[in-house]
N, CA, C and O atoms as a Maestro MAE file, in Angstrom:
{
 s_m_m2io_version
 :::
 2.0.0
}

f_m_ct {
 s_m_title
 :::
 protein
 m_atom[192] {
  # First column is atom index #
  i_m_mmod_type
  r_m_x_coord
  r_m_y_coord
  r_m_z_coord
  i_m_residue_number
  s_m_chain_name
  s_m_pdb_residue_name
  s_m_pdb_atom_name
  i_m_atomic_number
  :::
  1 25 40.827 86.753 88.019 1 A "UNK " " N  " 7
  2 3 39.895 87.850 88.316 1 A "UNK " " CA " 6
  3 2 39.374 88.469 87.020 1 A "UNK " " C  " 6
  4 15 38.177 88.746 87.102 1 A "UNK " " O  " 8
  5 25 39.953 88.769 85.815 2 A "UNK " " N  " 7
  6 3 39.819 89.348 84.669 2 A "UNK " " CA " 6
  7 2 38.801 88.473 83.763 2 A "UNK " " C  " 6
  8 15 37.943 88.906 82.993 2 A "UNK " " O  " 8
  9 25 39.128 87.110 84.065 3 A "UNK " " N  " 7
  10 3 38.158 86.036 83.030 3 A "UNK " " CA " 6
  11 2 37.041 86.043 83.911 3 A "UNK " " C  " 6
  12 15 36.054 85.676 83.274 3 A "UNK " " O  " 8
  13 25 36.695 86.361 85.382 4 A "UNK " " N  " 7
  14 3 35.623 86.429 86.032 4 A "UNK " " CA " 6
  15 2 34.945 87.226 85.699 4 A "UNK " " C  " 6
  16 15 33.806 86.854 85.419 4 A "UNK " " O  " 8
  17 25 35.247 88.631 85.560 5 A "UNK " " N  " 7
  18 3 34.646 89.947 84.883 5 A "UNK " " CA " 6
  19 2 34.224 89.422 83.593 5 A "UNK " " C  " 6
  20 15 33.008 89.326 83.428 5 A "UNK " " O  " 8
  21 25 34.994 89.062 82.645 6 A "UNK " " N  " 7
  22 3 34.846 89.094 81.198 6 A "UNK " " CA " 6
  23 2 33.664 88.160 81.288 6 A "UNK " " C  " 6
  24 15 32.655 88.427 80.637 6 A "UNK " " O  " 8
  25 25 33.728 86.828 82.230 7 A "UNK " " N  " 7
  26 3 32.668 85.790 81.793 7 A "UNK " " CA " 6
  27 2 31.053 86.778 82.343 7 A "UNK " " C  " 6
  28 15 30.008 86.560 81.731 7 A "UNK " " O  " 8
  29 25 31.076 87.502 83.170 8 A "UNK " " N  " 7
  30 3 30.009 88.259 83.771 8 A "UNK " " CA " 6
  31 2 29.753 89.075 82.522 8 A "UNK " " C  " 6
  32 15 28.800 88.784 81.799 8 A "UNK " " O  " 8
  33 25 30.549 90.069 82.240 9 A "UNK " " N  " 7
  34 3 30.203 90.676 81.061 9 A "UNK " " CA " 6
  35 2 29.125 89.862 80.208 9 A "UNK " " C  " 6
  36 15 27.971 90.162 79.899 9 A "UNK " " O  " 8
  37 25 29.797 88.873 79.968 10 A "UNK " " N  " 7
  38 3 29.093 87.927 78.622 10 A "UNK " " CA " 6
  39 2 27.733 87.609 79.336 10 A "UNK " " C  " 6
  40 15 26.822 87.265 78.583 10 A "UNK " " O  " 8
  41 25 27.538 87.655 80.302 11 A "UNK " " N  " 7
  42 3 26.296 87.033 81.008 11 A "UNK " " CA " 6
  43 2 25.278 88.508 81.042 11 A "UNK " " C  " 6
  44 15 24.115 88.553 80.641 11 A "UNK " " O  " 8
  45 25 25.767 89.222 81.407 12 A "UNK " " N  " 7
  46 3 25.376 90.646 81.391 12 A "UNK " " CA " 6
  47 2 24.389 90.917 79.422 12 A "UNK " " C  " 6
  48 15 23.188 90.952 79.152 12 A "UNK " " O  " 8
  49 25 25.359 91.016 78.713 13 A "UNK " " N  " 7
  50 3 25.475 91.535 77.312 13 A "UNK " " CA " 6
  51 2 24.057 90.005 76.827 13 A "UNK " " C  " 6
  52 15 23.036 90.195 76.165 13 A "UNK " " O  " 8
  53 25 24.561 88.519 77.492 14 A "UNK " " N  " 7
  54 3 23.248 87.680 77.270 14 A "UNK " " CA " 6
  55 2 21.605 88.235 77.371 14 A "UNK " " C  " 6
  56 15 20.698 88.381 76.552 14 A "UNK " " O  " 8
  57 25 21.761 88.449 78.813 15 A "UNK " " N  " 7
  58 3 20.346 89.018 79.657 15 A "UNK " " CA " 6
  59 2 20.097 90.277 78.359 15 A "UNK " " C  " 6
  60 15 19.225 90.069 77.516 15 A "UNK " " O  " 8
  61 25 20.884 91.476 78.309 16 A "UNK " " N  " 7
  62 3 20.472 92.411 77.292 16 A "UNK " " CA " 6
  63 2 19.864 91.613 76.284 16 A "UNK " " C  " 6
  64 15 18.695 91.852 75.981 16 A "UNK " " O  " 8
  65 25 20.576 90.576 75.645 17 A "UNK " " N  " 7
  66 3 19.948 90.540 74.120 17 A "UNK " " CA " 6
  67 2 18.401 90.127 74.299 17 A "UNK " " C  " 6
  68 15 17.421 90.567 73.697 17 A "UNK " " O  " 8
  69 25 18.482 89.094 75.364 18 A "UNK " " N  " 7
  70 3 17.393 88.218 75.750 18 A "UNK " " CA " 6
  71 2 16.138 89.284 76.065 18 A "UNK " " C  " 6
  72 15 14.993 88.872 75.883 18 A "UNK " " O  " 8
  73 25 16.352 90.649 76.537 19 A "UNK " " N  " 7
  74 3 15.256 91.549 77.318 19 A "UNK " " CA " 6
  75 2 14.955 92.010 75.923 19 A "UNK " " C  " 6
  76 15 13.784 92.210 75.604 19 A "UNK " " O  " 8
  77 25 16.341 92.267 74.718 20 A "UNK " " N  " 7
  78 3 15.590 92.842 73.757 20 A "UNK " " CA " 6
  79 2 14.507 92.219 72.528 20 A "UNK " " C  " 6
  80 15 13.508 92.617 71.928 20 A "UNK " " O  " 8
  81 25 15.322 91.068 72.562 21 A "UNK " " N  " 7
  82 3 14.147 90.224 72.037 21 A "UNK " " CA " 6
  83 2 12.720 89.921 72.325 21 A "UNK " " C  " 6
  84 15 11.809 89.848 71.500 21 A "UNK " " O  " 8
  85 25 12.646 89.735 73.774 22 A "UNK " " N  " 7
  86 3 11.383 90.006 73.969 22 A "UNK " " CA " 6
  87 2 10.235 91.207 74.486 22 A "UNK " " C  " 6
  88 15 9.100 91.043 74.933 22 A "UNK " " O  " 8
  89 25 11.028 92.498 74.231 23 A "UNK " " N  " 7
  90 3 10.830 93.800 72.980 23 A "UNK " " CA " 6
  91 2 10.332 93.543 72.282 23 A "UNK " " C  " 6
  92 15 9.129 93.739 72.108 23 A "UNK " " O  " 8
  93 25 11.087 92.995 71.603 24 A "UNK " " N  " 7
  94 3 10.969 92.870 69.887 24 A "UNK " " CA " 6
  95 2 9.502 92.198 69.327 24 A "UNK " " C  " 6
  96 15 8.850 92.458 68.316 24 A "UNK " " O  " 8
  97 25 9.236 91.070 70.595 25 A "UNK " " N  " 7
  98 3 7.961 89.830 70.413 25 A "UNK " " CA " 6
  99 2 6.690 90.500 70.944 25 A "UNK " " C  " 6
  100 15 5.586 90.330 70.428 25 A "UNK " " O  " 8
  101 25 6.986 91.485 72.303 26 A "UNK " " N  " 7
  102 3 5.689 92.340 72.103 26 A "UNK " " CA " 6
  103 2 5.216 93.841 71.655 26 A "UNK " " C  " 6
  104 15 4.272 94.514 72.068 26 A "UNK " " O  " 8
  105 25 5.862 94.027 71.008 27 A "UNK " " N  " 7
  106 3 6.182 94.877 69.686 27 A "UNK " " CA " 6
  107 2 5.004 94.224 68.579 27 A "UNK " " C  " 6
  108 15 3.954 94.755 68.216 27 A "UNK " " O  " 8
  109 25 5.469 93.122 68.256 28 A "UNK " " N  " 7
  110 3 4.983 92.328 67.433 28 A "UNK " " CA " 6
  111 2 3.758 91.947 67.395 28 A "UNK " " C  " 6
  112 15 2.912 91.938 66.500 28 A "UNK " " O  " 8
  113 25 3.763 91.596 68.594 29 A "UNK " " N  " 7
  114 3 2.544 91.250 69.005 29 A "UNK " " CA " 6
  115 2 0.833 92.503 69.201 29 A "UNK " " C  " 6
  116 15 -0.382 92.342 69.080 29 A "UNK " " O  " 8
  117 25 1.824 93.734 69.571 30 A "UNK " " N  " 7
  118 3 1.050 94.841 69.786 30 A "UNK " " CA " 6
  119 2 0.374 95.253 68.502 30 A "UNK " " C  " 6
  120 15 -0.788 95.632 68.351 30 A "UNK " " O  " 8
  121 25 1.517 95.075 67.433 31 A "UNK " " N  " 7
  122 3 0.982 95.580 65.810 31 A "UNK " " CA " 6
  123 2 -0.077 94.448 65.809 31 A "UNK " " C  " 6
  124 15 -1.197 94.926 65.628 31 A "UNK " " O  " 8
  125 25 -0.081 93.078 65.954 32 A "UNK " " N  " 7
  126 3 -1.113 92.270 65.643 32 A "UNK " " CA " 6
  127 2 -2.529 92.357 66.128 32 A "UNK " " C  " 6
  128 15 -3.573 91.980 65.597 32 A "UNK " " O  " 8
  129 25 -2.300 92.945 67.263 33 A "UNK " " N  " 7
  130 3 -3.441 93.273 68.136 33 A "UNK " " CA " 6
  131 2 -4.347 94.689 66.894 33 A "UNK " " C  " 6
  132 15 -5.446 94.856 66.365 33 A "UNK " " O  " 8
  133 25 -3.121 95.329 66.965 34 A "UNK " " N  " 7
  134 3 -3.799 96.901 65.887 34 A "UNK " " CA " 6
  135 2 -4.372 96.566 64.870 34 A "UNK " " C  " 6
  136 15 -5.450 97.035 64.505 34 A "UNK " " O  " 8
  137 25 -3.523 95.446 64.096 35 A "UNK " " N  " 7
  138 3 -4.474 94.763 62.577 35 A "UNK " " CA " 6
  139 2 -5.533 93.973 63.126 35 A "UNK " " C  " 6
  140 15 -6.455 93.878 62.316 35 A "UNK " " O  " 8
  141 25 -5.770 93.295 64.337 36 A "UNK " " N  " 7
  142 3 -7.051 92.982 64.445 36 A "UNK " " CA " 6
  143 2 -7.771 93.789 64.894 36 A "UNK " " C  " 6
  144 15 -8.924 93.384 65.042 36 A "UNK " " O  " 8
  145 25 -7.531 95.061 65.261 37 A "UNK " " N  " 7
  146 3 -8.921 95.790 65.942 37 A "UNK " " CA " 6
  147 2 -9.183 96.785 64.703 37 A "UNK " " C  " 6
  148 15 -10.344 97.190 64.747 37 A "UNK " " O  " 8
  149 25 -8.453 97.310 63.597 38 A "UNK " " N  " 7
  150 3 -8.615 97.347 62.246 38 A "UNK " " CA " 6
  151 2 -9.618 96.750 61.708 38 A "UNK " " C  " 6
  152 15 -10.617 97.399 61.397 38 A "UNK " " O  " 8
  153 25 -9.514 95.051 61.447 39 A "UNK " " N  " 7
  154 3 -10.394 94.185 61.049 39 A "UNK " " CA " 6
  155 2 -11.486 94.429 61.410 39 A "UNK " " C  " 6
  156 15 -12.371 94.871 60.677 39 A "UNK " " O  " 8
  157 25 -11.597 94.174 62.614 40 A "UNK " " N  " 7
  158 3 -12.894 94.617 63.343 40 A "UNK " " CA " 6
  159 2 -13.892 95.521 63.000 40 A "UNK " " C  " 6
  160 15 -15.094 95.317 62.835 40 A "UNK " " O  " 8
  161 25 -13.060 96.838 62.890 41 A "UNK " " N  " 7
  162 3 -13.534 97.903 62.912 41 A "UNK " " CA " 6
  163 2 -13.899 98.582 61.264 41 A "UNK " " C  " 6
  164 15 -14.437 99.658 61.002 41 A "UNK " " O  " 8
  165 25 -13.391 97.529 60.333 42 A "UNK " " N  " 7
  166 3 -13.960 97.429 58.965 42 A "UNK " " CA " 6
  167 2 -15.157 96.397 58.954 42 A "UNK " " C  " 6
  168 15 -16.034 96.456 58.092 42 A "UNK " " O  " 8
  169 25 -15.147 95.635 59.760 43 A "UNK " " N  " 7
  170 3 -16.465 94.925 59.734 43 A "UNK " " CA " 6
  171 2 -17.645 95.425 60.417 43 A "UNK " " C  " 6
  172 15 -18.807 95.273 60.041 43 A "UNK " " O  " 8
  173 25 -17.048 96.334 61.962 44 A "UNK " " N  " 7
  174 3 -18.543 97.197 61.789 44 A "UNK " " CA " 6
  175 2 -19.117 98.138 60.965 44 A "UNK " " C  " 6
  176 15 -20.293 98.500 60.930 44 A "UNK " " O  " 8
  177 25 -17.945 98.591 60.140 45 A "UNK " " N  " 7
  178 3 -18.410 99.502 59.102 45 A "UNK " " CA " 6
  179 2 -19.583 98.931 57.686 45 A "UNK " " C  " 6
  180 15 -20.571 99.415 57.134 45 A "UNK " " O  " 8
  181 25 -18.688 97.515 57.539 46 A "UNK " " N  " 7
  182 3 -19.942 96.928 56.651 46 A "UNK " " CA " 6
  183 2 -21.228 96.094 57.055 46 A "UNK " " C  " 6
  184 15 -22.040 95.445 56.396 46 A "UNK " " O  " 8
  185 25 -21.078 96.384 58.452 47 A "UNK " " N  " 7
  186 3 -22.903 95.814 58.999 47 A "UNK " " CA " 6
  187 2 -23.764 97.375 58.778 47 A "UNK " " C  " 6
  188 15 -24.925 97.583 58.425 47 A "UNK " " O  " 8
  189 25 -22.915 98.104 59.061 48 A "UNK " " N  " 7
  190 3 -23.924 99.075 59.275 48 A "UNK " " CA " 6
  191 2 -24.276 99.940 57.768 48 A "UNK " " C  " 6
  192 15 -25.129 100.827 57.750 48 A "UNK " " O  " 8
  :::
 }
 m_bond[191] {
  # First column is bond index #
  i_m_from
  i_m_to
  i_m_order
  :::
  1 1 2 1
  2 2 3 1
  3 3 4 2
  4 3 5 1
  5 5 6 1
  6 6 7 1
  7 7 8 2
  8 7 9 1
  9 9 10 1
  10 10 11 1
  11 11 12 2
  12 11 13 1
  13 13 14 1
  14 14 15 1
  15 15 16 2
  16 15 17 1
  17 17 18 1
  18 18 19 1
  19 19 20 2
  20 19 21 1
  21 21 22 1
  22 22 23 1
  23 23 24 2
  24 23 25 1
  25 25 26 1
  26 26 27 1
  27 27 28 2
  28 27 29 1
  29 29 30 1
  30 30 31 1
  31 31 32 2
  32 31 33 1
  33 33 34 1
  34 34 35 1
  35 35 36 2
  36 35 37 1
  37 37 38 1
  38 38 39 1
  39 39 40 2
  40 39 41 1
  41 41 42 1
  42 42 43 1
  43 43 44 2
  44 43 45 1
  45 45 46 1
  46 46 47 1
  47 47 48 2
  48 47 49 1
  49 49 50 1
  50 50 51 1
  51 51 52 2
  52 51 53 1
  53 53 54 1
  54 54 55 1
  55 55 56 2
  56 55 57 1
  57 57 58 1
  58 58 59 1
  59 59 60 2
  60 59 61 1
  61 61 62 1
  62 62 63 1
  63 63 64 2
  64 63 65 1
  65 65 66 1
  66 66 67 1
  67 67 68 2
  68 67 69 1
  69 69 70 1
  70 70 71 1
  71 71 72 2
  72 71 73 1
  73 73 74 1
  74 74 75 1
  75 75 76 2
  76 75 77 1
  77 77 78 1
  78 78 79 1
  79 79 80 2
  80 79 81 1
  81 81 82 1
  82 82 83 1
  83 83 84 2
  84 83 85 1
  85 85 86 1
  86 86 87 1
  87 87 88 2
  88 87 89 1
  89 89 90 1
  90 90 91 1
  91 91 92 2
  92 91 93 1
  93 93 94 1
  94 94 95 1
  95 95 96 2
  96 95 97 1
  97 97 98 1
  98 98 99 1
  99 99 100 2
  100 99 101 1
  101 101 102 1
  102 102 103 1
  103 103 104 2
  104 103 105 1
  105 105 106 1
  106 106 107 1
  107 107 108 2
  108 107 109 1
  109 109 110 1
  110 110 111 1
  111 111 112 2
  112 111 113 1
  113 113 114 1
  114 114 115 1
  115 115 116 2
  116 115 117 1
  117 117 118 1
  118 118 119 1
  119 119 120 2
  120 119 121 1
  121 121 122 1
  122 122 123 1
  123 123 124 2
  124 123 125 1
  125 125 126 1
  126 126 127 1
  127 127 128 2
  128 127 129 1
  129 129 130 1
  130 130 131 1
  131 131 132 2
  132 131 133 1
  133 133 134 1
  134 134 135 1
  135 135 136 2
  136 135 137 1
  137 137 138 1
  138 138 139 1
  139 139 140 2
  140 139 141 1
  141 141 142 1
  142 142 143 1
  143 143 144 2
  144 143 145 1
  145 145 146 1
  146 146 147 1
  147 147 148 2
  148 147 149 1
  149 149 150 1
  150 150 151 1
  151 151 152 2
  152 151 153 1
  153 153 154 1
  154 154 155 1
  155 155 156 2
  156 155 157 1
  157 157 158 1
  158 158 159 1
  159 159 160 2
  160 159 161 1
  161 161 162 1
  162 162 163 1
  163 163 164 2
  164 163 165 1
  165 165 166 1
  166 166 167 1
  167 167 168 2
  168 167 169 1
  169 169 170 1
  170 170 171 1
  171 171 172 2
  172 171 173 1
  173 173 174 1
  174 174 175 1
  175 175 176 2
  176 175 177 1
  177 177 178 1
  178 178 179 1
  179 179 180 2
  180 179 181 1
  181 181 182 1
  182 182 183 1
  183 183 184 2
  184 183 185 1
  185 185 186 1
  186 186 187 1
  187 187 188 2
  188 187 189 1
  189 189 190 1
  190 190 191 1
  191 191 192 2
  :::
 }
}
């Protein structure tokens, strides 16, 4: 019964890391989005 818990735990504490990582990727992804609308938004500055 105890190694049943413990192995759940570990399955439990898996799923966490796994949800935080992909946190972490659209996180990442969000800043990339910001440096391209940055870009952007320095290039309408030099058309006009």
């Amino acid at each position: 019964m105890f190694l049943r818990q413990k192995a759940e735990g570990r399955r439990q504490e898996a799923g966490g890391r796994r949800q935080e990582a992909e946190g972490r990727r659209q996180e990442v992804g969000g800043r990339r989005q910001k440096a391209e609308g940055r870009r952007q938004e320095a290039g309408g500055r030099r058309q006009s």
